[in-house]
C-alpha positions in Angstrom: -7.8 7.1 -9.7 -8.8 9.4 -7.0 -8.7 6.3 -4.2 -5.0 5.5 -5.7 -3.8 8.7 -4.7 -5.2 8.8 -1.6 -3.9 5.4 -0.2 -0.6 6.2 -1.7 -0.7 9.4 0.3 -1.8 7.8 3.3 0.8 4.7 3.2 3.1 7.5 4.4 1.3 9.0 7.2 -1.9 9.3 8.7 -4.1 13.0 7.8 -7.4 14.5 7.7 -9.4 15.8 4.8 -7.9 18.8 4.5 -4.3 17.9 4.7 -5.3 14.8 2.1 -6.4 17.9 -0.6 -3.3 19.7 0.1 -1.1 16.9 -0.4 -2.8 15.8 -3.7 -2.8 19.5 -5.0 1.0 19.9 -4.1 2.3 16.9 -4.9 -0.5 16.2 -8.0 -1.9 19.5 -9.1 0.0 20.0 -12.2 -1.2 16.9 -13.6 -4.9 16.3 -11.9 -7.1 18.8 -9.6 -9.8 17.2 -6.8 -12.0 18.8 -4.9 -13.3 18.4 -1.4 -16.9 16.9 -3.5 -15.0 14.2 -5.0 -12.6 13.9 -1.6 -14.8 13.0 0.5 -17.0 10.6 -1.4 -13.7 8.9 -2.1 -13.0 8.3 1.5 -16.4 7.2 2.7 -16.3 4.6 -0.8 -12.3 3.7 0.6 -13.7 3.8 4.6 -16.6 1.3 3.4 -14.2 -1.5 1.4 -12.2 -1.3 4.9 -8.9 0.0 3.0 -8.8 3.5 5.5 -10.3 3.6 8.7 -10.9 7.2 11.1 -9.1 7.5 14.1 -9.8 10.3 16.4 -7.4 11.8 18.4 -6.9 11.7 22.1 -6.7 14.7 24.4 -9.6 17.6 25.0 -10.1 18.4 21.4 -13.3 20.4 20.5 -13.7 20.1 17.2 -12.2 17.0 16.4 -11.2 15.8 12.9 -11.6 12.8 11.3 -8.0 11.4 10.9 -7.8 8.8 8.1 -4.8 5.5 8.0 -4.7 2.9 5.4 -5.3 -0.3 6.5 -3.9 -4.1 5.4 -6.8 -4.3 3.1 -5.8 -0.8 1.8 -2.2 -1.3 1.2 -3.6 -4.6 -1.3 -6.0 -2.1 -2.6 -3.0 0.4 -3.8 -0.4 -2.1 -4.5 -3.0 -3.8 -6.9 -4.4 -0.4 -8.7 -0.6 0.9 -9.2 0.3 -2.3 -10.9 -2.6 -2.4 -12.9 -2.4 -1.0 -16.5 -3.8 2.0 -17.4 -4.3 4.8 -20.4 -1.0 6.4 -20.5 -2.7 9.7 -20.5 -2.0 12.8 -18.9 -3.5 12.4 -15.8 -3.0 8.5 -15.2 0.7 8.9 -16.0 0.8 12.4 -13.3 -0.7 10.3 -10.6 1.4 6.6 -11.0 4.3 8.4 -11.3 3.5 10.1 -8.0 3.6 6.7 -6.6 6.7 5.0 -8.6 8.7 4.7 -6.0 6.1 1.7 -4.6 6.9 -0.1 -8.1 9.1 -2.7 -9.1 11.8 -1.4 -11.9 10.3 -3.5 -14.8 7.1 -2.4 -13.9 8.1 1.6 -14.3 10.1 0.9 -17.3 7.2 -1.0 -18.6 4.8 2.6 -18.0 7.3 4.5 -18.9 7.4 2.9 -22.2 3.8 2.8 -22.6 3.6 6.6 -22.0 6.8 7.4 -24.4 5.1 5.2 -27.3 1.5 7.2 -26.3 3.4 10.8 -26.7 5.4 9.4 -29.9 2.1 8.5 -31.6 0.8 12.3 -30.4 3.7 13.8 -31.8 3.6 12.5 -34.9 0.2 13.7 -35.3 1.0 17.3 -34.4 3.6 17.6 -36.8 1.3 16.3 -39.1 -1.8 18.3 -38.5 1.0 21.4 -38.7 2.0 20.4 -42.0 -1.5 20.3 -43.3 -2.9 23.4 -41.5 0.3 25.7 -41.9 -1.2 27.7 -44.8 -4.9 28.0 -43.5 -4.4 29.4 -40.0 -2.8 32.5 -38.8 0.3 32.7 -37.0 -1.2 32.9 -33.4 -2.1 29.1 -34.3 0.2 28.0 -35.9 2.6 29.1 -32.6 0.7 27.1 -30.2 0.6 24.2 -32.4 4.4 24.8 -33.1 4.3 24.9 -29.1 2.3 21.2 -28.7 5.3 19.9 -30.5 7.7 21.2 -28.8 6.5 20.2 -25.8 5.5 16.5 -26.5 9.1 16.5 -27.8 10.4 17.6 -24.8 8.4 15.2 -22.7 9.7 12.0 -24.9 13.2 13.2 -23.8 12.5 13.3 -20.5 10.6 10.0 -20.3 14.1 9.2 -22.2 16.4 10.1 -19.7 13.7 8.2 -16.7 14.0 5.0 -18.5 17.7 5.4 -18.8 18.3 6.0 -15.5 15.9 3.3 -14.3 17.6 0.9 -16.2 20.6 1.7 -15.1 19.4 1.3 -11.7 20.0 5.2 -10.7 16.2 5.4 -10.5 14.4 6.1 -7.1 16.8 8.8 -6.0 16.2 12.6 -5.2 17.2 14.4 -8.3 19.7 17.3 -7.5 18.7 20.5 -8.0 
């Protein structure tokens, strides 16, 4: 997952190590944390399957970087992993939906669907797990189960509203805020 993200972030520009790991934990870091020991591995792995390449800058530089692009065998490499299906999960869902705008619409609505029917399935199971439990835990638990379900409920709504909106072809815009 981690060479996904990284030739997603590089099919918009061109950046070194450093700006890779802030762009991942800015744009990714609610849903999925990477560090420089799994960074770096993942761009020698990418470098050696020819999808990145370095390019050093010009000038009189005395520490120079190494400055990562994606290359035609990269851009295959990421169009092929963000079609492909994965767990709807937490931090497979984060990460392709990162990305969704590289998609075609049936192919969101299809994850999107896939990660509604995942949280339905994980709702139901709270609410039952806080039917059976209610009268054997204290209230502290019984809140923070009270909260999964809330949240997972929240979540289906939202995933909701994305599939209407991609349907209706309003998907791929900047929300307002």
């Amino acid at each position: 997952m981690i060479e996904m993200a990284v030739l997603g972030l590089l099919k918009e520009r061109t950046m070194h190590g450093y700006e890779l790991k802030k762009e991942l934990t800015a744009q990714l870091g609610q849903f999925w944390q990477v560090s420089y020991g799994s960074l770096y591995p993942a761009l020698k792995r990418l470098e050696k399957q020819g999808a990145v390449e370095r390019i050093f800058p010009k000038g009189d530089v005395k520490r120079a970087k190494n400055i990562y692009r994606i290359t035609k065998q990269g851009e295959v490499e990421f169009a092929e992993a963000l079609a492909e299906p994965t767990a709807p999960d937490d931090q497979h869902f984060g990460v392709k939906l990162a990305f969704f705008r590289y998609l075609k619409p049936a192919d969101r609505v299809e994850i999107l669907e896939r990660r509604r029917a995942y949280l339905t399935e994980k709702l139901a199971d709270a609410r039952t797990k806080l039917r059976q439990y209610k009268e054997r835990i204290d209230a502290y638990t019984y809140r923070l189960m009270e909260h999964g379900v809330d949240t997972n409920t929240a979540e289906i709504e939202w995933i909701d509203q994305l599939i209407a909106e991609e349907k209706g072809g309003a998907a791929g815009a900047t929300p307002a805020r």
